[in-house]
C-alpha positions in Angstrom: -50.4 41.3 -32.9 -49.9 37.7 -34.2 -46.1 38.2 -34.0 -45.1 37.5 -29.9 -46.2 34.2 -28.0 -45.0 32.5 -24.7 -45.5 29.8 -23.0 -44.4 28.6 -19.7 -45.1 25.3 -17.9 -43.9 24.0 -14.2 -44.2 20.5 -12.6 -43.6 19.1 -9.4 -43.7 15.4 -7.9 -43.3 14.6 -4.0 -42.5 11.1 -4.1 -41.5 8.4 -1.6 -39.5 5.1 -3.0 -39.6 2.2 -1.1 -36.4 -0.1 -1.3 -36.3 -3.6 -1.9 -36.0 -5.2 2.0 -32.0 -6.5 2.6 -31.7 -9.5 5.3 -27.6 -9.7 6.2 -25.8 -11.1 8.9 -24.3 -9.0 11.6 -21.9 -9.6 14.7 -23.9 -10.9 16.9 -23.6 -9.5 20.8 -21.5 -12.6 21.8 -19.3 -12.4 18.8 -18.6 -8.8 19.5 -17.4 -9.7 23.1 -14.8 -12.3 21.3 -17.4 -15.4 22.2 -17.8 -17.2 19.2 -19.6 -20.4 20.8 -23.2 -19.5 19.2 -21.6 -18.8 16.1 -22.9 -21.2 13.0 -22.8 -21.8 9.5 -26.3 -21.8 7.1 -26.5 -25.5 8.1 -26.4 -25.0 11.8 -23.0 -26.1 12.2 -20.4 -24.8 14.6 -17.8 -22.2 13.0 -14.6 -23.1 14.6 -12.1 -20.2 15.2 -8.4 -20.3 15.0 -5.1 -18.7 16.4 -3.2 -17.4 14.3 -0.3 -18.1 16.3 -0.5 -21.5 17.3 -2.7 -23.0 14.2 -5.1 -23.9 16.8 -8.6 -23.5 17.9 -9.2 -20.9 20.2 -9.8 -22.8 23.5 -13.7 -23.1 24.3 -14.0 -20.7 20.8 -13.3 -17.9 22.5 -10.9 -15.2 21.6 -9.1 -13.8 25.0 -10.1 -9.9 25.7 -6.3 -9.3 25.5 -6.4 -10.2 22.0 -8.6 -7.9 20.5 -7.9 -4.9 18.8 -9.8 -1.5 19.7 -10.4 -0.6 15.9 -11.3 -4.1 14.9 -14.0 -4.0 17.6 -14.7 -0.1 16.8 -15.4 -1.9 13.0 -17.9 -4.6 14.5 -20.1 -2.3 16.8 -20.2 0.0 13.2 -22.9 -2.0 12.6 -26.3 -2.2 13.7 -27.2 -5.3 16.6 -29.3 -8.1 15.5 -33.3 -7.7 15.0 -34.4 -10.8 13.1 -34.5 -14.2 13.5 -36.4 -16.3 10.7 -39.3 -18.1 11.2 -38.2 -20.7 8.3 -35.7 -23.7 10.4 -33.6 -24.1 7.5 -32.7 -20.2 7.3 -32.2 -19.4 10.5 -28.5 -19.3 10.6 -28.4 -17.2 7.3 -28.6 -13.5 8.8 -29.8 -12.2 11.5 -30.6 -8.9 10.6 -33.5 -6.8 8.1 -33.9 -3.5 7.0 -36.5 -2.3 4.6 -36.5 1.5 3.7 -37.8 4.1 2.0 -36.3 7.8 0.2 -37.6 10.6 -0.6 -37.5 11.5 -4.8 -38.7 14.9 -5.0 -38.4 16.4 -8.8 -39.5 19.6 -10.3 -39.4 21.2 -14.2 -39.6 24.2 -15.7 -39.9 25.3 -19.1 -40.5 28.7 -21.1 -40.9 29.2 -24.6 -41.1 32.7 -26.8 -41.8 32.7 -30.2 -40.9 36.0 -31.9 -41.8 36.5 -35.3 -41.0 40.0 -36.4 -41.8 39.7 -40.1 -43.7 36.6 -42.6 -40.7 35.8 -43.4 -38.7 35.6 -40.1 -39.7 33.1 -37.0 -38.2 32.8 -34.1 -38.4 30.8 -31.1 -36.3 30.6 -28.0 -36.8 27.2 -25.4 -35.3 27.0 -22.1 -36.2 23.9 -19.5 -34.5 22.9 -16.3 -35.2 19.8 -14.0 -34.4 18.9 -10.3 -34.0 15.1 -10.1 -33.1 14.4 -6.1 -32.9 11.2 -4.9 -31.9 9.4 -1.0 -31.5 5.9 -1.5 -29.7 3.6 1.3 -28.9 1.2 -1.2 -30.4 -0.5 -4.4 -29.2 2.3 -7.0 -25.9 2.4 -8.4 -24.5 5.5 -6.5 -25.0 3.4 -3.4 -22.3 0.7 -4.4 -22.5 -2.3 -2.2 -24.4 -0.8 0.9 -26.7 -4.0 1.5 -28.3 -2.5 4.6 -29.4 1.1 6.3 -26.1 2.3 6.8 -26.9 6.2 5.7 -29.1 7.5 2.9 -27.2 9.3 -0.4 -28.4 12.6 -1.2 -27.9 11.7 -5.1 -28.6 14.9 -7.6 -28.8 15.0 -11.2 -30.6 18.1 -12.0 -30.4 19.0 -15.7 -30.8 22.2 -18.0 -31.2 23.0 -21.7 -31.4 25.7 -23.8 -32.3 25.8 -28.1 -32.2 28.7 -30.3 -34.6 28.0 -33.5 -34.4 30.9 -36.4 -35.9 30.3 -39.7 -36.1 32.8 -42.7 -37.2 33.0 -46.2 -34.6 34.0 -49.1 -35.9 35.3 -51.9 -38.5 33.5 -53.9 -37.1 30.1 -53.6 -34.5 29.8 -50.3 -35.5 28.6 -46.9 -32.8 29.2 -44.1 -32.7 27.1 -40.7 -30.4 27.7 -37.7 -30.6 25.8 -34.5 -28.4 26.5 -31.6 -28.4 24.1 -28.6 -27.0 24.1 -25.1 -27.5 21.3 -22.9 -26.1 20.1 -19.2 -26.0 17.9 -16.2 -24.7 17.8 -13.0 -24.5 14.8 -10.7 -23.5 15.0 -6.9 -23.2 13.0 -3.9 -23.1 12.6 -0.5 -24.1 10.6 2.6 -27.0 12.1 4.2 -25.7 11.3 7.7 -22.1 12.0 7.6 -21.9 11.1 11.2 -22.5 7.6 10.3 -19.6 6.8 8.0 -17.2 9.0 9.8 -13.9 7.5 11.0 -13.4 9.6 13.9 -17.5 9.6 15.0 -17.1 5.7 14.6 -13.5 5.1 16.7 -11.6 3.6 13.5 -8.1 4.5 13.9 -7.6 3.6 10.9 -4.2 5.7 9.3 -4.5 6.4 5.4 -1.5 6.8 2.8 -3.3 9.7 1.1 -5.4 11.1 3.8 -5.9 14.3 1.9 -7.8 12.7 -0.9 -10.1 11.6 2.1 -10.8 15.0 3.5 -14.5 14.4 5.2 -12.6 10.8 7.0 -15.2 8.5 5.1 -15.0 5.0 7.0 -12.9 2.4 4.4 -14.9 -0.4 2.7 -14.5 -3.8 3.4 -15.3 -5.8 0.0 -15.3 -9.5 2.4 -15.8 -11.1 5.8 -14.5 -14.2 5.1 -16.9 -17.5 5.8 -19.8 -15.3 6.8 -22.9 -15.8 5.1 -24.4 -13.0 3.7 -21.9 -10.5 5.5 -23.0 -7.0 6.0 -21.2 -4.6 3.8 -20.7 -1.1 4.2 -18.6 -0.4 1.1 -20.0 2.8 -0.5 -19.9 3.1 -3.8 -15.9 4.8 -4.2 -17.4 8.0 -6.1 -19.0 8.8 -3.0 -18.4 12.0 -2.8 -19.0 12.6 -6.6 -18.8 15.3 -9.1 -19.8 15.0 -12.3 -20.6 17.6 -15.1 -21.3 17.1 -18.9 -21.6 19.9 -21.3 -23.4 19.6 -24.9 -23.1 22.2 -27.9 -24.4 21.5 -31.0 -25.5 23.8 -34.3 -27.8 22.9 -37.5 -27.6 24.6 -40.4 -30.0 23.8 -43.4 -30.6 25.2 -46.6 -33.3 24.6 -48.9 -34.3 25.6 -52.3 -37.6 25.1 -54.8 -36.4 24.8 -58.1 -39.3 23.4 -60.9 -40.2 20.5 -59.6 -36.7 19.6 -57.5 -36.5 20.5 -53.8 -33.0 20.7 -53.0 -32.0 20.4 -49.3 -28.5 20.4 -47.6 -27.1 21.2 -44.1 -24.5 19.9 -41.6 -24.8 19.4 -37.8 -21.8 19.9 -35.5 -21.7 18.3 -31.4 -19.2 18.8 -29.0 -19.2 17.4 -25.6 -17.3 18.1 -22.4 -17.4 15.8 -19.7 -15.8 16.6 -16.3 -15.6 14.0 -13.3 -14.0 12.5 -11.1 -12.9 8.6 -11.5 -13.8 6.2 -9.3 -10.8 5.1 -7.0 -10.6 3.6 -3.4 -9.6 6.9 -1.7 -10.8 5.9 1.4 -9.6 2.7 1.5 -10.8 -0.9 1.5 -10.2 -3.6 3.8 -10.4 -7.4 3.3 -10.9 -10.1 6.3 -11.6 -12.6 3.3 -10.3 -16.3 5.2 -7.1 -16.9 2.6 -4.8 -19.9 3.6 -1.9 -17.6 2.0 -2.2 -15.7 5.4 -0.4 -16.6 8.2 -2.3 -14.7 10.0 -5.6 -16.3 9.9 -8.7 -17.3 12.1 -10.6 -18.9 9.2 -13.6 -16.8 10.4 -13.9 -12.9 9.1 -16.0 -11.4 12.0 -12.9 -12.7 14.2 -10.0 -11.4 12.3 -11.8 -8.2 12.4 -12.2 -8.5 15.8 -8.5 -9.2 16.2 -7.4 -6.4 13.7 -6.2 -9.2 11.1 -6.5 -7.9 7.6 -5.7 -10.0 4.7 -5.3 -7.2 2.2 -5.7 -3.6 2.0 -5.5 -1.2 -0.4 -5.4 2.5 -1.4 -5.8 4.9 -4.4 -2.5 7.1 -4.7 -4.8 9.5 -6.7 -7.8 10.6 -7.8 -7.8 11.6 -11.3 -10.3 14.4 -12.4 -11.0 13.7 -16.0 -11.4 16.1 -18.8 -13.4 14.0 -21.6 -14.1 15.7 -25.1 -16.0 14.6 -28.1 -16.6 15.9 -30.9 -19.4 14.9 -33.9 -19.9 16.0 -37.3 -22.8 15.1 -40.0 -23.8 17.0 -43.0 -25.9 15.9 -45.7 -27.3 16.7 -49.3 -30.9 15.7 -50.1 -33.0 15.6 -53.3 -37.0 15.4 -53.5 -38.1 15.5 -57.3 -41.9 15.0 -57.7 -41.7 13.1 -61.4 -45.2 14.2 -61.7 -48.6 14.4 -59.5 -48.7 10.4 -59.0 -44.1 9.9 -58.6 -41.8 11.2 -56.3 -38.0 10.2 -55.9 -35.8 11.0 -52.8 -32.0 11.2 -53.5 -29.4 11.8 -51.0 -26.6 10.9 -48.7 -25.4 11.4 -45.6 -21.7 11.9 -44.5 -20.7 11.1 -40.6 -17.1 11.6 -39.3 -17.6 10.5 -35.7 -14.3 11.5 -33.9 -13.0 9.0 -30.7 -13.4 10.5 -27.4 -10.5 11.9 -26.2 -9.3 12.9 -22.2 -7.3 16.7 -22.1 -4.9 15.5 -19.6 -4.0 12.1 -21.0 -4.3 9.9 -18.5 -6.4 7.2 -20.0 -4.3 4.0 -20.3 -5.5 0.7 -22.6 -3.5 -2.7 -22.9 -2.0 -2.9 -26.7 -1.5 -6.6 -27.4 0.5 -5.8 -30.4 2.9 -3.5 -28.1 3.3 -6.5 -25.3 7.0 -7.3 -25.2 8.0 -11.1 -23.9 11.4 -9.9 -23.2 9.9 -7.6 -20.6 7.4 -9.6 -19.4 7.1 -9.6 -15.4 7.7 -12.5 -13.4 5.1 -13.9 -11.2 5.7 -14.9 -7.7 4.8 -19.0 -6.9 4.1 -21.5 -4.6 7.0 -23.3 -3.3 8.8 -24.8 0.1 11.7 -23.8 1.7 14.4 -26.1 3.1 12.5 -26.8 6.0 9.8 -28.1 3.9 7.4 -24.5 4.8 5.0 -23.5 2.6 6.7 -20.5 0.9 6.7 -18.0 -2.4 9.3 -18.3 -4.9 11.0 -16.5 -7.4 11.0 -19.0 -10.0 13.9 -17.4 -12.0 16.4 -16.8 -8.7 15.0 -18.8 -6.4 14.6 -16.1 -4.0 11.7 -16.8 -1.2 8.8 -14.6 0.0 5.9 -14.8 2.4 3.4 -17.2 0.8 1.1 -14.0 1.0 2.7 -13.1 -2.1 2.4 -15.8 -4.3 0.8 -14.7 -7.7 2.3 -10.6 -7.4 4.7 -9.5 -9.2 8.7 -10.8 -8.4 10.1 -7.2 -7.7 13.1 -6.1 -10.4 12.1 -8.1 -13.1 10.1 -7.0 -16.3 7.5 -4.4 -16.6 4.3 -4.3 -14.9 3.1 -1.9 -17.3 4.3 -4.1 -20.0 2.1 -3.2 -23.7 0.1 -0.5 -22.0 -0.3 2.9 -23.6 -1.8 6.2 -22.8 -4.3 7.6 -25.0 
C-alpha cells in the first residue's frame, strides 16, 4: 500500500586475464651441472668464473662436483629448464626462457534495498551490497612482488561489504530531520595457489631460519639478485605473501533543516572512524643475495655459480612481524544559509568546519626519523675502506683503528653512537 518497496539485484562475471608474456634467464642444464663453458653475456661473450679461494678462474670454467653445495643446486633446479631461444641474433644471449599466462577473475555482487515508509512524514530505507573480487595472478599485480615468471599463481581476495541506514522525518511545520548510518569493510587475503611449489622442504632447500615460526607454511626465501645475469629469474614473492588485511569504516550524518520566510536554514555534522588491521610487510621468509660484490671474499663474479656453490653475499631476516592496529578518525560539520532575495535572487551563505585527526597505530610501533631530534654527539660511526699492514684490502674503524672483513665496510662500527639516533615512535 504505497508504504513497503524492495529491491534486489545480483551480478556475476567469469573472467580470464591474460598476463603480459615475461622472457628471463634461467640455469641452463650445463650450468646446473657446474659447466659454465656455454655460459655468455648479452653480447655473446664468455662469462668467466672464479674461485673464491685461489682468485682464479675455474680451470676449463668448470666448477668441480665436489664443490657444489646440495641447497645451492636444490635453488637452481627450483626453476623451470630452458624453452626459448630468440630468433633475433643480437638477443639471443638475453634469456632463455618465456612464460605467458593467464588467471582466472571471477567476481560476483549483491545488493538489497527496502524502503519502509510507515507514515508521510517518515521514510525509511535500508541498503546492504556485498562483492567477491578473486583474483590468480602469477605475476604483473602488486600482491605478486617480483615473480617475473610462472612460479605459482596467488589466490588474491578482496571481497567487500557495506551497509547504510537512511531515516528522514518531518518536524512540525517547518523541521526536516536526516540520519544516515554507514558500515563499510574489506578484507584482503593471500596465498600461493600451489603451495608445493614454493615450499622449502617440497623443493630440498635446507635452508635454517632465525624466526622459523613466523614462517610456518616453509615459504622458499627470495633472492632479490643473481649477480651478472641478465635478466635473472626471480622468485621473490611479494613479503605479504601470506596476507591479512582488514579495514573497518563507521560513519554518521546528521542534518537539520528548517523553512523560515524566505531563509532555509541547514546544519549538520558528519563523524568517520576507521580501523585498519594488517600485517606489515617484512622478509619473514628470508631473502638471499648472490649479487657479484668485490667486498666478498668469497666470490665467483657470476651469481648462478655462487648459488651453485652455496656463496651468499648477504642475507637477511625479519625478527618480527608486526600486526598493526591503524585508527582514524574524521569530523566535519557545517552551517548553511539559502535566502531567496526574491523570485529573480538567491544567496547561499555558509561554512564548513573540518578537524581531520592524524592516523594513529594502537600498539605504537610506528617509528619516523625527527631531524630536529638527531644528536651529533651520538651519531654512529660507519665502517671504511682501508689496508692492513700487509697492504690487504680491509675495513676500518676510523676512530680506533680497529679492522674488519672488507664485507663490512659502510655498517655500522659496533659500540659507538646510536643506530636509532633522532628516531621516534609515534
Amino acid at each position: 500500500h504505497s508504504r513497503l518497496f524492495f529491491f534486489f539485484t545480483q551480478e556475476i562475471t567469469r573472467q580470464r586475464v591474460n598476463y603480459p608474456s615475461r622472457t628471463v634467464r634461467v640455469p641452463n642444464l650445463r650450468e646446473r651441472e657446474g659447466d659454465f663453458t656455454q655460459t655468455f653475456d648479452v653480447n655473446g661473450r664468455p662469462i668467466v668464473v672464479y674461485d673464491p679461494l685461489t682468485g682464479q678462474p675455474f680451470p676449463g670454467n668448470i666448477v668441480p662436483k665436489d664443490r657444489h653445495h646440495k641447497t645451492g643446486l636444490a635453488i637452481l633446479n627450483m626453476f623451470p629448464k630452458p624453452n626459448f631461444v630468440d630468433p633475433a641474433p643480437t638477443r639471443v644471449h638475453q634469456w632463455n626462457y618465456i612464460s605467458q599466462v593467464s588467471g582466472s577473475y571471477p567476481r560476483r555482487a549483491e545488493m538489497i534495498r527496502i524502503d519502509f515508509n510507515p507514515t508521510q512524514r517518515w521514510q525509511t530505507y535500508f541498503r546492504y551490497f556485498q562483492n567477491e573480487d578473486e583474483q590468480h595472478p602469477t605475476y604483473g599485480l602488486w600482491i605478486t612482488g617480483s615473480v617475473n615468471y610462472d612460479l605459482t599463481p596467488i589466490t588474491f581476495k578482496q571481497p567487500g561489504r557495506n551497509f547504510t541506514a537512511h531515516f528522514s522525518r518531518g518536524i512540525g511545520a517547518s523541521f526536516m530531520n536526516q540520519l544516515i548510518l554507514g558500515y563499510s569493510m574489506n578484507r584482503l587475503t593471500a596465498w600461493p595457489d600451489q603451495p608445493e611449489k614454493v615450499s622449502r622442504k617440497a623443493l630440498g632447500i635446507d635452508l635454517p631460519q632465525w624466526r622459523p615460526e613466523l614462517n610456518p607454511e616453509g615459504y622458499i626465501p627470495n633472492i632479490t639478485s643473481f649477480g651478472a645475469v641478465p635478466n635473472a629469474v626471480n622468485p621473490s614473492m611479494r613479503n605479504d605473501v601470506p596476507d591479512k588485511n582488514v579495514n573497518h569504516i563507521f560513519s554518521v550524518v546528521e542534518n537539520l533543516s528548517k523553512v523560515h520566510g524566505a531563509h532555509t536554514l541547514r546544519t549538520g555534522v558528519y563523524i568517520e572512524r576507521a580501523r585498519k588491521d594488517y600485517f606489515q610487510s617484512a622478509p619473514t621468509r628470508g631473502a638471499l643475495s648472490f649479487a657479484d660484490d668485490a667486498n666478498n671474499p668469497w666470490r665467483t663474479r657470476y651469481g648462478f655459480a655462487s648459488a651453485l656453490m652455496g656463496l651468499v653475499t648477504s642475507y637477511q631476516e625479519a625478527t618480527n612481524r608486526p600486526y598493526g592496529l591503524y585508527r582514524f578518525t574524521n569530523l566535519e560539520w557545517y552551517v548553511q544559509d539559502n535566502w531567496r532575495v526574491n523570485r529573480r535572487l538567491a544567496l547561499d551563505a555558509g561554512v564548513r568546519f573540518y578537524r581531520n585527526l592524524p592516523q594513529y597505530e594502537v600498539r605504537q610501533q610506528i617509528a619516523a626519523f625527527v631531524p630536529g631530534l638527531w644528536d651529533p654527539a651520538r651519531a654512529p660511526i660507519l665502517i671504511r675502506n682501508g689496508r692492513d699492514s700487509h697492504g690487504r684490502r680491509v675495513g676500518v674503524n676510523p676512530l680506533t683503528g680497529e679492522t674488519f672483513n672488507p664485507g663490512l665496510v659502510g655498517t655500522f662500527a659496533p659500540g659507538f653512537g646510536d643506530p636509532a639516533n633522532g628516531m621516534v615512535l609515534g
